[in-house]
KEVOFI-724515 format. One record per residue (C-alpha): residue number from 1; x, y, z. Coordinates in steps of 0.1 Angstrom, whole numbers. Each point is the difference from the previous one (the first is absolute). Layout:
REM KEVOFI-724515
R NUM X Y Z
...
This chain:
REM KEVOFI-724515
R 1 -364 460 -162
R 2 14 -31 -8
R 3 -17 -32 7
R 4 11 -27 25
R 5 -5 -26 -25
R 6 24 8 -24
R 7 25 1 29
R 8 -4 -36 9
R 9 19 -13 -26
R 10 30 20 3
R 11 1 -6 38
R 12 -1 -34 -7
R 13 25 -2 -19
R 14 27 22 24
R 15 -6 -22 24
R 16 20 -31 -14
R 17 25 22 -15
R 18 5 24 37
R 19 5 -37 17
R 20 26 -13 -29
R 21 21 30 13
R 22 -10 5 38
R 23 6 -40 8
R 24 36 -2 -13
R 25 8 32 20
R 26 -13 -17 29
R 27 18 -35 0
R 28 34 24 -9
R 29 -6 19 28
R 30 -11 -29 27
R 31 32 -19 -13
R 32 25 32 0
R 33 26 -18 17
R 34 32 16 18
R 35 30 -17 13
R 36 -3 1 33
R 37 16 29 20
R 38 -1 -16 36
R 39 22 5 26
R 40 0 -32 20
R 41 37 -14 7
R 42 5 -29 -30
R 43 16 -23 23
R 44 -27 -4 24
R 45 -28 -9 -27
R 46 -10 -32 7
R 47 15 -27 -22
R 48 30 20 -3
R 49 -15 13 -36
R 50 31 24 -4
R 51 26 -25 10
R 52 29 -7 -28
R 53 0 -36 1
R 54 -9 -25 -26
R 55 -31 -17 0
R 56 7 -38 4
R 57 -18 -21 -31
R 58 -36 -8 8
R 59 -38 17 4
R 60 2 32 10
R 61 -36 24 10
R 62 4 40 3
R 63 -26 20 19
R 64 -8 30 -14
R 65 -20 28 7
R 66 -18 22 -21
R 67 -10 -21 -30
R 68 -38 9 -12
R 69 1 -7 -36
R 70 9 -17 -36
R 71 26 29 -7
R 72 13 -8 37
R 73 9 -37 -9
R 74 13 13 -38
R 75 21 17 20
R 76 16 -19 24
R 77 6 -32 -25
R 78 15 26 -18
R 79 25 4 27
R 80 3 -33 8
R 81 8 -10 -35
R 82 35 21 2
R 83 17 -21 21
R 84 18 -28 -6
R 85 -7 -32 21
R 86 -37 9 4
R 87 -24 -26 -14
R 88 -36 -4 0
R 89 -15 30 16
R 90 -32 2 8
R 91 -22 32 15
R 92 -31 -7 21
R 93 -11 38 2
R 94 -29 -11 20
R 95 24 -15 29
R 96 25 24 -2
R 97 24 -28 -14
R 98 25 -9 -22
R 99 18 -35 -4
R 100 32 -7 -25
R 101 22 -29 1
R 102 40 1 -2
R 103 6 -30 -14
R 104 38 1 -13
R 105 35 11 4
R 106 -10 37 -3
R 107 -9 13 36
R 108 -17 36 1
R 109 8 17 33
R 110 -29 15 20
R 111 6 33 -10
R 112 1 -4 -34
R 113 -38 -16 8
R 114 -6 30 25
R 115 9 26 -22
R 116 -23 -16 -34
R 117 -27 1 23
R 118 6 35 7
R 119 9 14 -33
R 120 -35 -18 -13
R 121 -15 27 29
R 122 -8 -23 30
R 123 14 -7 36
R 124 13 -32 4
R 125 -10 -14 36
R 126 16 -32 1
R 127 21 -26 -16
R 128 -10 -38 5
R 129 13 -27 -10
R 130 -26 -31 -5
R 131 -1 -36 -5
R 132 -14 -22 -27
R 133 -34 -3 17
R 134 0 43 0
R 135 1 0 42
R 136 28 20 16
R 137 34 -19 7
């Protein structure tokens, strides 16, 4: 029979090495993202988030839905950071928001914004632009 006692140890020792590989696992899975395979009409989103027009230089805040982690906001400034005329993007996963400037000569369409935000895995609710104080205008 063996004893308890000299079982102790070993279990004690499993138990950091069982959560070193259990606790990645878990944060992959619980941020497993998937673009988005809604069918809701484009055109009737609300801030026209689909439409092909330039964004006009200024502040600019996305609402998107779906964001619950670090990897989340890794991916969409990942996104983000592929197109041209975007500046300064910022992801406040607990709000569901993301702000970026378009300062310059370079205008990114909304799609081009719609579709980042979808390749990074998320649903892109609405686009807004914003004034210098961060209310709507």
């Amino acid at each position: 029979m063996v004893s308890t006692h000299s079982l102790a140890p070993r279990t004690r020792l499993m138990r950091p090495v069982a959560l070193a590989f259990v606790t990645p696992l878990l944060l992959l899975a619980a941020c497993a993202s998937t673009p988005s395979t809604s069918t809701h009409d484009p055109a009737s989103s609300p801030g026209a988030v689909y439409a092909p027009e330039t964004l006009a230089p200024g502040r600019y805040a996305l609402v998107v839905l779906g964001m619950s982690c670090p990897k989340c906001i890794s991916n969409v400034d990942l996104q983000l950071a592929r197109i041209e005329g975007l500046r300064d993007a910022k992801v406040d996963m607990r709000h569901g928001l993301v702000t970026f400037s378009v300062p310059g000569p370079t205008h990114p369409s909304r799609a081009a914004v719609s579709q980042a935000i979808l390749d990074a895995g998320f649903t892109l609710r609405e686009i807004r632009r914003i004034d210098a104080e961060g209310g709507a205008s």
